[in-house]
LUMVEXVEX-983194 format. One record per residue: residue number from 1; chain; x, y, z of N, C-alpha, C in turn. Coordinates in pm, 1 decimal, padded with zeros to 6 digits. Layout:
REM LUMVEXVEX-983194
   lofi   rovo        n_X        n_Y        n_Z       ca_X       ca_Y       ca_Z        c_X        c_Y        c_Z
    NUM      A          X          Y          Z          X          Y          Z          X          Y          Z
...
END
This chain:
REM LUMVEXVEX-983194
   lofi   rovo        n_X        n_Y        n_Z       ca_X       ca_Y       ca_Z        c_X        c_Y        c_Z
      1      A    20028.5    18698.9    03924.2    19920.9    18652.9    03999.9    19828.0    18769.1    04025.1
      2      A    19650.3    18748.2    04003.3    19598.5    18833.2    04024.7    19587.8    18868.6    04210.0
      3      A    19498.1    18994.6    04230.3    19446.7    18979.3    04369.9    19379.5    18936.4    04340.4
      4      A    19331.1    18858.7    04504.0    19222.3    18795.3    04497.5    19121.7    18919.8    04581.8
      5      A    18993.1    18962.4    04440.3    18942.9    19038.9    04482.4    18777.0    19012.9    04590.6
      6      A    18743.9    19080.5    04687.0    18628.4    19024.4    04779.4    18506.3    19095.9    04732.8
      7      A    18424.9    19048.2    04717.1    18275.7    19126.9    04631.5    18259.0    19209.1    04805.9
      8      A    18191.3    19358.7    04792.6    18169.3    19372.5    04926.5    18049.1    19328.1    04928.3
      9      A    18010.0    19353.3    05082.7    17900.7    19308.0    05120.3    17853.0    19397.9    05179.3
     10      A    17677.5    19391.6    05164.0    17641.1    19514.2    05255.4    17538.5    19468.3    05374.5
     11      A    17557.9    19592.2    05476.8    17454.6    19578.4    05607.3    17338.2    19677.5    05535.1
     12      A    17196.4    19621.0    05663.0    17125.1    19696.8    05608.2    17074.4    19761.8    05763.0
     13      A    17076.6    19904.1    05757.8    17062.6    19957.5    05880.2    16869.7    19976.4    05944.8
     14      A    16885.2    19900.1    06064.1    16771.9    19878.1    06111.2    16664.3    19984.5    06136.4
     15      A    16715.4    20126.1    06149.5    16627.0    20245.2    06178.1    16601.8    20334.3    06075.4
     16      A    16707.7    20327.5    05951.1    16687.1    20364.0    05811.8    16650.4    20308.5    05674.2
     17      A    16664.1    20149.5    05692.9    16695.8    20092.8    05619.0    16717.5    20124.0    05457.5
     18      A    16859.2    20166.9    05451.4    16980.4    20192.0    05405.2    17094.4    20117.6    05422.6
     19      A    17159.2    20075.9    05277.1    17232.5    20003.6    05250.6    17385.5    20037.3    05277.8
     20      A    17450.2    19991.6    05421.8    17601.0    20051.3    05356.2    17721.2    19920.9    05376.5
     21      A    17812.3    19982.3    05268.1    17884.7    19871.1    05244.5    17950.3    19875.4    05297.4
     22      A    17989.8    19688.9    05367.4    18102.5    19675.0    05465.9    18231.0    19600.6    05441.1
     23      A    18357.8    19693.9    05428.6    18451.1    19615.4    05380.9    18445.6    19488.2    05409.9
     24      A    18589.0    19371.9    05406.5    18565.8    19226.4    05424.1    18665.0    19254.4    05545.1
     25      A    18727.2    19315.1    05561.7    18844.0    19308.5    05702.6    18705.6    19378.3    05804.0
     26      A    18659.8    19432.4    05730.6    18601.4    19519.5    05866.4    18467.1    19382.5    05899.7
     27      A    18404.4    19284.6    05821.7    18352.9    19208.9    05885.0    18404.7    19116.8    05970.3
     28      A    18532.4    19089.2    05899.1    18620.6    18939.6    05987.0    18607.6    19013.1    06080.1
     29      A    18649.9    19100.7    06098.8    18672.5    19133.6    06287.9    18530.4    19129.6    06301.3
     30      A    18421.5    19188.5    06277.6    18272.1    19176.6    06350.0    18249.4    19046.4    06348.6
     31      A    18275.4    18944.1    06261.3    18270.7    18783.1    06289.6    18336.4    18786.9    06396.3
     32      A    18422.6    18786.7    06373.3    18549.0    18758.0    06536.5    18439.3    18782.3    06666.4
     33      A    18416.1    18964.0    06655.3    18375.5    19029.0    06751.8    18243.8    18950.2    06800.7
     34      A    18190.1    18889.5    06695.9    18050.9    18874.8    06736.8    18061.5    18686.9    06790.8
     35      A    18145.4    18643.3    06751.6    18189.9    18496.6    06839.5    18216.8    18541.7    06973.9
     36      A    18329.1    18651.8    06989.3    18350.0    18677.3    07157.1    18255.6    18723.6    07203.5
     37      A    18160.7    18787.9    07143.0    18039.1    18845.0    07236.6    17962.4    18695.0    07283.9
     38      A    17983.2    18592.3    07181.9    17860.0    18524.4    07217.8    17931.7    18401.6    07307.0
     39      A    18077.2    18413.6    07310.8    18160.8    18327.1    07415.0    18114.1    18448.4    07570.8
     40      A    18104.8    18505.8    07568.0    18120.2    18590.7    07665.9    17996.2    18588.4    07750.3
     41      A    17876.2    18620.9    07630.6    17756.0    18578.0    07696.9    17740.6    18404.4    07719.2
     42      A    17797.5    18303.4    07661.2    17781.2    18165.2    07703.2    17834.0    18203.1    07875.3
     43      A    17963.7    18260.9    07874.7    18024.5    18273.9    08034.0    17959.0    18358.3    08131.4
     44      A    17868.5    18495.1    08101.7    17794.1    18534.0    08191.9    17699.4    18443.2    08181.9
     45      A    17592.0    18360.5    08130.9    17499.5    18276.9    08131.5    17548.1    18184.1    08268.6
     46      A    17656.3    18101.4    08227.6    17739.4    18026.7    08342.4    17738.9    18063.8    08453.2
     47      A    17807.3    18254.4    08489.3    17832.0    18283.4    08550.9    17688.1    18319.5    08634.1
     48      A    17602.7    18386.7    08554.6    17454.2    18406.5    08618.0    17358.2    18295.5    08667.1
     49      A    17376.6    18165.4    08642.1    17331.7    18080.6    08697.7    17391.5    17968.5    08825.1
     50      A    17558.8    18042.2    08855.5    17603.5    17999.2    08968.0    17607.2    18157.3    09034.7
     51      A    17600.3    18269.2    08971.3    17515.7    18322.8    09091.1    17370.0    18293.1    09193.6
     52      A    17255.1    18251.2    09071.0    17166.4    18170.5    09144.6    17144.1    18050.6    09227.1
     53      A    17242.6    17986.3    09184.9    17272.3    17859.2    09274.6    17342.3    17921.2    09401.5
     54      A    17440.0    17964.5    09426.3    17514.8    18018.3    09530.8    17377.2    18120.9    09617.5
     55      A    17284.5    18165.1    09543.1    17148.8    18258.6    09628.4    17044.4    18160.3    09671.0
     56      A    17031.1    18052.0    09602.1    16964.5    17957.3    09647.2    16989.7    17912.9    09753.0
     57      A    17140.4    17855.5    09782.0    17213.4    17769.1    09870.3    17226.7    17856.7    09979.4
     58      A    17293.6    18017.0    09943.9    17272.4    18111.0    10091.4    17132.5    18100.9    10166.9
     59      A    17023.1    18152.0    10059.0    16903.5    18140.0    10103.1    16843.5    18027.4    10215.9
     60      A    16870.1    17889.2    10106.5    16888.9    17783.2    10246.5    16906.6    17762.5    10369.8
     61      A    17057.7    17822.8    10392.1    17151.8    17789.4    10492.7    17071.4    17945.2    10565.2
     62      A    17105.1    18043.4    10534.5    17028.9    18169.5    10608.2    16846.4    18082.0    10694.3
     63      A    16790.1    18049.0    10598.5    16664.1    17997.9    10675.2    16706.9    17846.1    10789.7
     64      A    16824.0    17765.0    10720.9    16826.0    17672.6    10810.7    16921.8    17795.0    10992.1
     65      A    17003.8    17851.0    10929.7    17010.3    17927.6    11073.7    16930.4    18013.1    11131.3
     66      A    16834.3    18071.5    11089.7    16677.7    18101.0    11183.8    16630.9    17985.9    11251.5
     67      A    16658.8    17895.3    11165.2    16559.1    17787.6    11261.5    16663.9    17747.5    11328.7
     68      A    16758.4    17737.1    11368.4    16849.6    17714.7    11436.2    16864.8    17836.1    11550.6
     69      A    16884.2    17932.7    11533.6    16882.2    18088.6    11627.2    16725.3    18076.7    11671.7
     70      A    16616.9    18024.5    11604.5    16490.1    18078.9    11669.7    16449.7    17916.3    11808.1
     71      A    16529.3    17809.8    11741.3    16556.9    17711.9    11870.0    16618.3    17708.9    11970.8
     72      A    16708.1    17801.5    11941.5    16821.9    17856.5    12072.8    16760.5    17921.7    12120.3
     73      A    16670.0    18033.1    12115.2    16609.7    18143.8    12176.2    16520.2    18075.2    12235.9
     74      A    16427.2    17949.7    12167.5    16306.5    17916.6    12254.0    16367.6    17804.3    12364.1
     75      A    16478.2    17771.4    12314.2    16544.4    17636.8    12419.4    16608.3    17744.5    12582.6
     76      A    16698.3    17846.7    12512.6    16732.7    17947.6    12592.5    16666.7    18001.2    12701.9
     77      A    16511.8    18048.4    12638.9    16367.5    18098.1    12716.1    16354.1    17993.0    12826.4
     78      A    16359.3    17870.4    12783.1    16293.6    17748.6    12851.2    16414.7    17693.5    12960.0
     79      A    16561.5    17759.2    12952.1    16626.5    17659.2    13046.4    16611.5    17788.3    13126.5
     80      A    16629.3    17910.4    13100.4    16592.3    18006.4    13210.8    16492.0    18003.1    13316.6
     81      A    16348.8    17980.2    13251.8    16229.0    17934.4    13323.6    16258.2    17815.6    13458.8
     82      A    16334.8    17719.6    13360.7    16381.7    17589.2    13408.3    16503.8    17638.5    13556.1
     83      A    16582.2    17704.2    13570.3    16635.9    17739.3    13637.5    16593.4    17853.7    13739.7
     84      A    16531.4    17922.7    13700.9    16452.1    18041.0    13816.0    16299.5    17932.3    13894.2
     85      A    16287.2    17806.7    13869.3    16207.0    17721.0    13887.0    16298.6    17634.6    14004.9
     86      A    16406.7    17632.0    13979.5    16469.7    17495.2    14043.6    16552.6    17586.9    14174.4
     87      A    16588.8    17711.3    14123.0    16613.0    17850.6    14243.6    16525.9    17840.4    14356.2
     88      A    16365.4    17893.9    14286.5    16293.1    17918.1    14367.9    16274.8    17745.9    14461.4
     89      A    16285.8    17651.5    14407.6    16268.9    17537.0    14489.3    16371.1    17518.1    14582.6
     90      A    16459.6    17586.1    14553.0    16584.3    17523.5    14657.0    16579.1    17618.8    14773.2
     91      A    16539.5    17740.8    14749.9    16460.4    17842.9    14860.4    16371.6    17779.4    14946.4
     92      A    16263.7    17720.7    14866.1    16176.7    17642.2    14980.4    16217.2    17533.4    15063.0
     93      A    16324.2    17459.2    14982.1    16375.2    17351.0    15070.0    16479.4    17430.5    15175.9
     94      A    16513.6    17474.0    15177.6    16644.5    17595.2    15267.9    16510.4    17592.5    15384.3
     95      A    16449.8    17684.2    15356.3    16344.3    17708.9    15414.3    16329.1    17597.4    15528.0
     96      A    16232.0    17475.6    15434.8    16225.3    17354.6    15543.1    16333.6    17300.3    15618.8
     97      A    16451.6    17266.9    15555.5    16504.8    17224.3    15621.1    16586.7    17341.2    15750.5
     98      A    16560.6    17425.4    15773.9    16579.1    17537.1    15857.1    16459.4    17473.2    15937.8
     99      A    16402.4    17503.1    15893.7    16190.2    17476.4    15998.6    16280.5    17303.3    16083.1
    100      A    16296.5    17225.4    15997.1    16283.6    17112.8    16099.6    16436.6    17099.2    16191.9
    101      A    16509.6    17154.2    16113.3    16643.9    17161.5    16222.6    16575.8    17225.7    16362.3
    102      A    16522.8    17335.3    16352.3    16463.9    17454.4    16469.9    16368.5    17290.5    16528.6
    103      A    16273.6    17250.0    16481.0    16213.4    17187.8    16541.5    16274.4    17055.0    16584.3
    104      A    16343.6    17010.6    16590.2    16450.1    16894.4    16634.5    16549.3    16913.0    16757.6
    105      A    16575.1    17085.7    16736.3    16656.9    17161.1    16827.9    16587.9    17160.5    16970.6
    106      A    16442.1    17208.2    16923.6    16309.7    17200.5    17022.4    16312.8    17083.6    17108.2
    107      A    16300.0    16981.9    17047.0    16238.0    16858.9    17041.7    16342.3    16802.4    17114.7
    108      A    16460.4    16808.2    17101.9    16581.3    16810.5    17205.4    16602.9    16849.6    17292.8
    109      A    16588.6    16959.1    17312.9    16581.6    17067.2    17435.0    16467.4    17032.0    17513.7
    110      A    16388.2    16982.5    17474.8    16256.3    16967.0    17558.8    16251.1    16865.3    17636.3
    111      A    16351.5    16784.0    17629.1    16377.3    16623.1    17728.7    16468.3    16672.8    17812.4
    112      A    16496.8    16709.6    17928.1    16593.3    16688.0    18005.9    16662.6    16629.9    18022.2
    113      A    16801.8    16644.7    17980.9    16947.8    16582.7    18030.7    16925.3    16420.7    18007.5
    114      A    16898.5    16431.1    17823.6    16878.3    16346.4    17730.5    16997.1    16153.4    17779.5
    115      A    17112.8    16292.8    17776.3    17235.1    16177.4    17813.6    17179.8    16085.7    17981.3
    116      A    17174.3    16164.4    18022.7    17127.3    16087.6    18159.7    17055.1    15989.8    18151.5
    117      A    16908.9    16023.5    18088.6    16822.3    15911.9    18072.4    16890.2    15812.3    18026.4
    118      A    16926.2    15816.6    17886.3    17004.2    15722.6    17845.8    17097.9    15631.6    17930.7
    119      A    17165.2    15668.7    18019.3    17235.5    15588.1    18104.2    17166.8    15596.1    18191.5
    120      A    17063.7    15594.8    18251.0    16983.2    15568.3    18365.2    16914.8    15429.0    18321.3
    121      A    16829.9    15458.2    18170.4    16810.4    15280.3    18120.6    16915.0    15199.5    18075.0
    122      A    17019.0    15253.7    18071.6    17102.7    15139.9    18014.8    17169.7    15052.4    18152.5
    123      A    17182.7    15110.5    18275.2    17187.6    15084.7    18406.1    17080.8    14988.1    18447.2
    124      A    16945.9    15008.7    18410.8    16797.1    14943.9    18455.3    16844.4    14815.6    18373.4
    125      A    16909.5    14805.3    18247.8    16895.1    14719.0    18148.8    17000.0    14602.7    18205.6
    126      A    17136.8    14659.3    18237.0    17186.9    14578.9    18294.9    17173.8    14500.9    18417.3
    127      A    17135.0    14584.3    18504.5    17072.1    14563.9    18609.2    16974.1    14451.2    18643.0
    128      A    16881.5    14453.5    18496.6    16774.1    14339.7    18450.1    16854.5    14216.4    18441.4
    129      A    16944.2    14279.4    18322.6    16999.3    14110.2    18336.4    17096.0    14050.4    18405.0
    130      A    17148.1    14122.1    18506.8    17202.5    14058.1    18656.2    17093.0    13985.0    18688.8
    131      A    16982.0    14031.6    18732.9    16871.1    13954.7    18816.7    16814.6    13853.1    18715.9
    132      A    16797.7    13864.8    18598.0    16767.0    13746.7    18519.6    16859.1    13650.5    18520.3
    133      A    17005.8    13656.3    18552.3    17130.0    13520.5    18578.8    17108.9    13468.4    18707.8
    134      A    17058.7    13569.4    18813.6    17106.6    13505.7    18935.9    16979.9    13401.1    18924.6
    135      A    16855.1    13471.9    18921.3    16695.3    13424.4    18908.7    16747.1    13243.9    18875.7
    136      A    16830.9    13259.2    18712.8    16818.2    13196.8    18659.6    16939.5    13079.1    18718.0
    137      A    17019.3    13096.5    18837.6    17084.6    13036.2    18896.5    17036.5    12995.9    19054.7
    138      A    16938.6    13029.5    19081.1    16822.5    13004.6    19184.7    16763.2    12867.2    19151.4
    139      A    16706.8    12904.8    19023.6    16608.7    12834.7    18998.7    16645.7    12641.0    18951.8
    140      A    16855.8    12655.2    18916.4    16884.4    12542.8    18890.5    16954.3    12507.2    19076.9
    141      A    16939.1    12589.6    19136.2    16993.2    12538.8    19321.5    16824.2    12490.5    19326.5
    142      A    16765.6    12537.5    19316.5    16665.4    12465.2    19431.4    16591.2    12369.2    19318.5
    143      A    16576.3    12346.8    19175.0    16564.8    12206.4    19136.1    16679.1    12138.2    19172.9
    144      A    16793.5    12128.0    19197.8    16898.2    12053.2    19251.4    16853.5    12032.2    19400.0
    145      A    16812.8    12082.2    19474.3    16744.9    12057.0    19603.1    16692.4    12012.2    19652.2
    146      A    16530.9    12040.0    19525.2    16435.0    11978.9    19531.1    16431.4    11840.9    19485.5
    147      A    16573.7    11778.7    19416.5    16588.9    11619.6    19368.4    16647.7    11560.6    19456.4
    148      A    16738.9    11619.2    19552.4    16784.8    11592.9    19655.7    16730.9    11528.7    19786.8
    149      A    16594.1    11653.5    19755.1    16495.3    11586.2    19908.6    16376.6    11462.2    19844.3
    150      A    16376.6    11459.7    19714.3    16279.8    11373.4    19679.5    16377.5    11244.5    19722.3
    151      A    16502.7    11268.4    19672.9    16558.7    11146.2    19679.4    16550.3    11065.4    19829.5
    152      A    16569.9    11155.8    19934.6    16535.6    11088.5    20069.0    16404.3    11027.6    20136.8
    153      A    16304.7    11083.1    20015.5    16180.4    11082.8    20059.7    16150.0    10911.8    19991.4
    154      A    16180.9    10879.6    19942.7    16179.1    10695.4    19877.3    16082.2    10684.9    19970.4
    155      A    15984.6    10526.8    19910.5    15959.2    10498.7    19993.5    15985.3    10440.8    20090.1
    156      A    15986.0    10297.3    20194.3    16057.2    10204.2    20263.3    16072.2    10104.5    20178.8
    157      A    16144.2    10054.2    20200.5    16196.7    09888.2    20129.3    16317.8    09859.2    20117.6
    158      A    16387.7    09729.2    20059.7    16486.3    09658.7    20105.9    16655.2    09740.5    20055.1
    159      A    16601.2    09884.5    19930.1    16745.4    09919.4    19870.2    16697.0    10054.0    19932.5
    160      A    16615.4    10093.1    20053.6    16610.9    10249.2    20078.6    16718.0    10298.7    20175.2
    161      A    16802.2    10419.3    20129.7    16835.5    10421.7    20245.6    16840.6    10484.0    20344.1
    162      A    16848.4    10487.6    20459.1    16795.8    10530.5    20588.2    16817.1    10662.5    20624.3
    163      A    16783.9    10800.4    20655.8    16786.6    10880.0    20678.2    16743.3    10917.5    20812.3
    164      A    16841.8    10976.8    20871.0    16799.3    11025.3    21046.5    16753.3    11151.8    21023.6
    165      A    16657.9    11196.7    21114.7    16619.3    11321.3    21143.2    16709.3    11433.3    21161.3
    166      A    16830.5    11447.0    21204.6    16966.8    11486.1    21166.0    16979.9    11517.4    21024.9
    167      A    17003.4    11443.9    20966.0    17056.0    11424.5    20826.3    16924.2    11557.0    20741.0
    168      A    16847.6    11519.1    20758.8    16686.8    11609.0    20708.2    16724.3    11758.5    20727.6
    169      A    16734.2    11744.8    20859.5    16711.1    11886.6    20919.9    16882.2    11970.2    20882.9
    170      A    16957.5    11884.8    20804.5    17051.1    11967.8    20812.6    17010.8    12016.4    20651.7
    171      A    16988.8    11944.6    20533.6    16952.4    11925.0    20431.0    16834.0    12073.9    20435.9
    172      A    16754.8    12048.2    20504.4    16644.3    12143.9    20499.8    16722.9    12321.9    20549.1
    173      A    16833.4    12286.2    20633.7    16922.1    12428.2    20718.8    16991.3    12508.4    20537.2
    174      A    17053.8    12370.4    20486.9    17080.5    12377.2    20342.8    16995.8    12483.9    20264.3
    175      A    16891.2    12460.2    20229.9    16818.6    12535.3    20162.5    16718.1    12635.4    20204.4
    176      A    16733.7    12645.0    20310.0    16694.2    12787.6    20357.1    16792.0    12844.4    20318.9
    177      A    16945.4    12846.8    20362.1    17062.0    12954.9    20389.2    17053.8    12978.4    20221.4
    178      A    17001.8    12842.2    20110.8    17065.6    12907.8    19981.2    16950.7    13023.8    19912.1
    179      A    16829.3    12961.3    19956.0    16684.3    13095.7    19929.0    16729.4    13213.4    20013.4
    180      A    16792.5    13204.9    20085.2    16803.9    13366.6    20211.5    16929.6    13411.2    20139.0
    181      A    17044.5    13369.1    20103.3    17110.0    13412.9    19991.4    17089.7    13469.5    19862.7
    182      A    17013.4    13396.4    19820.0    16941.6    13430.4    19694.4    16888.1    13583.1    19707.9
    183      A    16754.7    13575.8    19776.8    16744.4    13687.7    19824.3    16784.7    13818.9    19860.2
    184      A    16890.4    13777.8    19936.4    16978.8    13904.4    19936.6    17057.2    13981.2    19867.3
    185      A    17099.2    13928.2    19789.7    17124.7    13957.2    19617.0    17059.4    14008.7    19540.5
END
């Protein structure tokens, strides 16, 4: 069996151009070599464009947290304001309500023996309406009285009946003693 012989082949060099010949083992491997270079660059290609995606996506998220940190700072600014606002108000109310306690204190102090009065009218009050019961128990004695003496006063005729001057004058003794009672009460 013969070898099987390989014609060589030649490169031609780019800065001399000069011919030199390249065995056939020594190309297979530069074939080889030159597939892994170009697997290698397919994978940095890959790799360089999920570096950009991953700088994109930081980029993003970095600007969405400024605007997030620069809302905290202005929300931050604003509840501070909001609170040295609601401070100073509760100072002024301290304030007033100090002012009108003092003036209530005054305003108390300035009536004399507050309690007294108070039970001095509540005395007048009762007092009132004792005299408004009795008044009002007067006033049903002597209409009872006053039907009493009408009744004797009839005129004459055959169902009247007779009343002595006695009988009158005791009737009349009657209602004096209950007005002079009254009275005295």
């Amino acid at each position: 069996m013969e070898d099987f012989v390989v014609p060589p082949e030649y490169l031609i060099c780019k800065n001399c151009s000069a011919e030199n010949e390249v065995p056939y083992i020594q190309k297979k491997s530069t074939a080889m070599f030159e597939k892994k270079i170009k697997e290698l660059t397919s994978q940095c290609q890959l790799i360089m464009s999920l570096f950009v995606s991953v700088d994109k996506t930081m980029e993003k998220q970095a600007a969405e947290l400024n605007d997030v940190s620069c809302t905290h700072e202005r929300d931050k600014k604003s509840w501070v304001v909001s609170i040295n606002d609601l401070e100073r108000k509760i100072k002024i109310m301290k304030t007033e309500q100090s002012q009108v306690s003092h003036e209530a204190h005054e305003c108390a102090n300035s009536i004399p023996d507050l309690n007294q009065m108070v039970s001095a009218v509540q005395a007048l009050v009762a007092e009132c309406d004792d005299l408004k019961s009795k008044y009002l128990e007067e006033q049903t004695m002597r209409k009872k009285l006053y039907n009493q003496i009408q009744e004797f006063k009839v005129e004459p005729g055959p169902a009247k009946k007779q009343v002595d001057n006695v009988e009158l004058q005791k009737l009349k003794t009657m209602v004096l003693k209950a007005i002079d009672d009254s009275d005295v009460s």
